[in-house]
N, C-alpha and C positions, 0 to 999 in steps of 0.2 A: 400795382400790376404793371408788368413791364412792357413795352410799347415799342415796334421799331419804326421810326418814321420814314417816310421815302431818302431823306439825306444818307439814313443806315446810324444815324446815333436812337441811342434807345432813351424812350419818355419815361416818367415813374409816375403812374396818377393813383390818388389812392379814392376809394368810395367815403364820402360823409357819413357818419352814423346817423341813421334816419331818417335819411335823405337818398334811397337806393339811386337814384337817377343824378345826383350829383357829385362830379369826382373830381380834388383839389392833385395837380400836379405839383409833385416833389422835386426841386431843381438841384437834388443830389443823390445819388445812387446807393448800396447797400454796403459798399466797401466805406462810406465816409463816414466817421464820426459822428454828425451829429442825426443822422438818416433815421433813426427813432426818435429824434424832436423832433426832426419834419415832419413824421411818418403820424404821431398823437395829435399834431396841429392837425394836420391836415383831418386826420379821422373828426377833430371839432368843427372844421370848415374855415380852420386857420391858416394863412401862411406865414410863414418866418423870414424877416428880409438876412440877406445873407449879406454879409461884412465881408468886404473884397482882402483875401489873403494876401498877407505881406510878410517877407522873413524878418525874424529880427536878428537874425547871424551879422557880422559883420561884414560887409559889403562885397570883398575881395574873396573872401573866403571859399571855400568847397563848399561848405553847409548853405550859403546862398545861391552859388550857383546851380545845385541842386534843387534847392525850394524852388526859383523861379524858373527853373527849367520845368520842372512837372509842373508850375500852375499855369505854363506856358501850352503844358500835353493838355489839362484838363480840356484848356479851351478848344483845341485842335479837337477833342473827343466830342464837346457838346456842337461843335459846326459840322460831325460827320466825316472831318478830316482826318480821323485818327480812331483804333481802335480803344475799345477800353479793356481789353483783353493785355494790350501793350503799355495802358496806363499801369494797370494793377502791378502787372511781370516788374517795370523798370521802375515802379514807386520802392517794390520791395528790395528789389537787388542796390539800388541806389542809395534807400537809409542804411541797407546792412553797409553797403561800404564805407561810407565817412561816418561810423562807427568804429572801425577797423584801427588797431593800435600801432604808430610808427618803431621801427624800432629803438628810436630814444624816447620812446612813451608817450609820443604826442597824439591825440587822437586826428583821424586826418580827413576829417568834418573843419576845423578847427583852423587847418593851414590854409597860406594863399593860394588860390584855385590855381596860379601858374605852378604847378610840379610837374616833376620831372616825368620820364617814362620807368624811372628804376620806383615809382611811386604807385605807378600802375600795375606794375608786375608783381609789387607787395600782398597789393590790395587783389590781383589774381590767384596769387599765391597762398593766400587767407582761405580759399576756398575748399584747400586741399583735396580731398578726393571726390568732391565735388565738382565735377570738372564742366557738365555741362553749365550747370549757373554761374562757375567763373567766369566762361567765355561768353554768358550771354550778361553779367555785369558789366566786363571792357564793353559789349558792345550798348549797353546802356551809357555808362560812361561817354564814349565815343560821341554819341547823337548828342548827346548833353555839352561836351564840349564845339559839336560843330556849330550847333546852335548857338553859342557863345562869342565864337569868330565871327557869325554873319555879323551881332551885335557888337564886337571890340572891343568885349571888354576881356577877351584872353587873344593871344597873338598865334599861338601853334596849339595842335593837339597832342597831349601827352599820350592819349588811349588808341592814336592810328601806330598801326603796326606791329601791335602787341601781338605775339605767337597765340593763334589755338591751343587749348591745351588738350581739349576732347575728342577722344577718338572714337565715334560712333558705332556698335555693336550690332546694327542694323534695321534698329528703329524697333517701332512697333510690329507685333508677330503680326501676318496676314493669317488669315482664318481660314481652314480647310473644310471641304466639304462635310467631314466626318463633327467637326465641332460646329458648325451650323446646326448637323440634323441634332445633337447634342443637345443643344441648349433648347432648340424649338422642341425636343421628346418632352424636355422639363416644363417649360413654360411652356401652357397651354393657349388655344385661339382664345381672344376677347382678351388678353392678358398684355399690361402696359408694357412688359420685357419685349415679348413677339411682337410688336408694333414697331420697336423703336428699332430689334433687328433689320425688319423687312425694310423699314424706313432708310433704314443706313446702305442697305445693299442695295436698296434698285432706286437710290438717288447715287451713292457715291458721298452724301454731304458730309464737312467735316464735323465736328462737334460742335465749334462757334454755330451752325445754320440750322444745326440739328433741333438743336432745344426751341428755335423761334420759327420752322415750318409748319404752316396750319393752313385751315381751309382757306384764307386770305388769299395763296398764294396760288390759289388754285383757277386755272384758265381754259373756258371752253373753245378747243378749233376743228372745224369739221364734226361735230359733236364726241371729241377725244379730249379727255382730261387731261391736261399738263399741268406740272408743277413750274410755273417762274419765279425766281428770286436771284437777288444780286449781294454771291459768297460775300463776308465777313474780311474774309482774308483778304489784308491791301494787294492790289493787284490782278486781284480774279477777275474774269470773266465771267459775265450775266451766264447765269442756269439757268435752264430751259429745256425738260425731259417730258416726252410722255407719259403720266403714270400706268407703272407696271400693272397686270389682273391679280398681283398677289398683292400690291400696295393698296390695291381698291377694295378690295375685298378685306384683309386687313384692318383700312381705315374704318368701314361700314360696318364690321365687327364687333367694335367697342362701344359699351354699352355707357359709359361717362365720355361726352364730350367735351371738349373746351376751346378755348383762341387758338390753343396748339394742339397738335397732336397728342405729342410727348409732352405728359400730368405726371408731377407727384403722386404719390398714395394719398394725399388730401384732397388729389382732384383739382391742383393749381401749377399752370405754366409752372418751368423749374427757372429759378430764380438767376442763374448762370452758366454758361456751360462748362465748369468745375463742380459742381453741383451735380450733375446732367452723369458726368464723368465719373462722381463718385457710387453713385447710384447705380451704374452699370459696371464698378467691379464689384458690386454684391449678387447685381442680377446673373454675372457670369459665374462668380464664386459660386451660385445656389448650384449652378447646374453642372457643376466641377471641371469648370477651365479657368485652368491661370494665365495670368499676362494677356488679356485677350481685353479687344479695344476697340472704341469704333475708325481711329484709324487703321487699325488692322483688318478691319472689313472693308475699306477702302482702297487699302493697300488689294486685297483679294479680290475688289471687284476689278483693278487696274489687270490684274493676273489674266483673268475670267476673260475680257475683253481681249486680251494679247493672244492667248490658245485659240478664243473662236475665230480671228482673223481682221479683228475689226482696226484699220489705220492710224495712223498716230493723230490723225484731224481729228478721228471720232471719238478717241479717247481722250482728247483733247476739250471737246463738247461737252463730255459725259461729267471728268472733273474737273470743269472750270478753268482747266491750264490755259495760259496767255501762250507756252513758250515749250514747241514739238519737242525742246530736252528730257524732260521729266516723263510726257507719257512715251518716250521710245524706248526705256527702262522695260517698261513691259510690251513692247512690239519684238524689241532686241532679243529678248529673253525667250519669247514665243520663237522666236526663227531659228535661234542656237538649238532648242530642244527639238523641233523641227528636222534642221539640217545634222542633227545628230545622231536621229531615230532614222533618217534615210543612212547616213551614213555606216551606221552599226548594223543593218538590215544588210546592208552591201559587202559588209565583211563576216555575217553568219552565211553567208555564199558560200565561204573560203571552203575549198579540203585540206583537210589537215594529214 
């Protein structure tokens, strides 16, 4: 069962068979290899000592500086310093890369970690029409090698500088009022889909916060329900909202409770928020919308918030922004359409 502790790294304890009151924590997560030996030890009331990871790559090489770069993230991950969200993303982009074939056929795992920058753009270029995961490899690359200069053992970065190659199409759709009443005609009250909508629109949270918001989080002031918790994403600012009468109600609703909210169809926490993620394009596919996300309902409530008039501090509050750039996206956008409806109003004046 998954656990997030005040630091914000998450625990894995599992229950003893036989023993409902006793639970042996697993000091490795569900993405690691050996997470089902933990997982049967532990169900015996075993634990497994773990053997400190070391590469056997050759010292200089890519393939090591990689290895101990990630076992360098894990531990940023279990101290709370580091997402594990951003372990998984740069674990994956980073094998795929020093797997990647030089063009005199050398695999470039293999070479010494000082290459060039026409080495990077290879290994960018590999990605082909892939364009956001090439750009977010360099940028794995990059943390990997900055990490490396603080230690000395590379002199420059090959992956600073390297061109973007992805030109973004505008992200996630925002959700219109017509595809709200849509999916909630389909899914009906008491049902795990409508909860998780309601939940997304009148917190705003992103997917990482979504899957581990529960009663816990929950805070009496004035005798008004609030939700506190502090976002996922490096950076954010502590959340801290009134719960909404549609979220209370909602919540009070459902007739399986759990630590969270948002239950599998088994009736257990969802195991990560790609998981969480998958599960909600089936819940949208049932009710016949495509591309629809819970960023996209975050993107909508940013919208929502900018039409009724509400300031870039407040929307700021709402989603956890550090920095007035991002929510004056939607204060800007509310004034344009504003100053545009006065203005067109002004010119159906005109005689023609």
């Amino acid at each position: 069962m998954p656990e997030r502790l005040p630091s914000g790294a998450i625990r894995h304890r599992v229950r003893v068979e036989g023993q409902p009151k006793r639970r042996v924590v697993i000091p490795v997560g569900p993405d690691d290899p050996t997470f089902t030996e933990h997982y049967w030890a532990a169900r015996a009331g075993h634990t497994i000592e773990i053997v400190e990871k070391k590469s056997t790559a050759p010292v200089a090489s890519l393939d090591a500086l990689v290895d101990d770069y990630l076992a360098a993230l894990e531990l940023k991950v279990e101290a709370g310093n580091a997402s594990p969200h951003t372990l998984r993303q740069r674990k994956s982009l980073m094998l795929r890369a020093r797997e990647v074939i030089t063009p005199e056929g050398d695999r470039m795992g293999s070479l010494h970690c000082d290459l060039p920058r026409e080495a990077m753009v290879h290994i960018r270029d590999h990605w082909g029409a892939r364009t956001a995961q090439a750009d977010n490899c360099i940028k794995a690359l990059r943390s990997a090698y900055e990490w490396a200069m603080e230690l000395g053992r590379v002199h420059s970065n090959p992956a600073a500088g390297i061109k973007r190659v992805h030109r973004s199409k505008g992200g996630a759709v925002p959700w219109s009022t017509e595809d709200v009443k849509k999916f909630l005609a389909y899914h009906p009250e008491g049902s795990m889909p409508r909860l998780w909508l309601i939940l997304a629109l009148f917190t705003g949270a992103r997917r990482g916060d979504l899957y581990l918001l529960g009663r816990r989080h929950e805070v009496q002031r004035d005798g008004v329900s609030w939700l506190d918790w502090q976002p996922g994403k490096k950076g954010s600012a502590p959340a801290s909202l009134p719960m909404a009468p549609q979220l209370l109600a909602a919540r009070r609703g459902m007739t399986v409770q759990g630590k969270t909210y948002l239950l599998s169809k088994h009736g257990r926490p969802f195991r990560s928020p790609e998981v969480l993620g998958n599960t909600v394009q089936g819940w949208t596919s049932e009710a016949g919308l495509a591309a629809r996300s819970s960023h996209g309902l975050r993107k909508a409530l940013g919208g929502l918030l900018g039409e009724l008039g509400c300031s870039e501090l407040q929307i700021m509050s709402i989603l956890s922004h550090t920095e007035p750039t991002t929510s004056s996206i939607y204060t800007k956008s509310a004034e344009r359409r504003r100053l545009a409806r006065e203005a067109m109003q002004m010119v159906g004046g005109l005689k023609l």
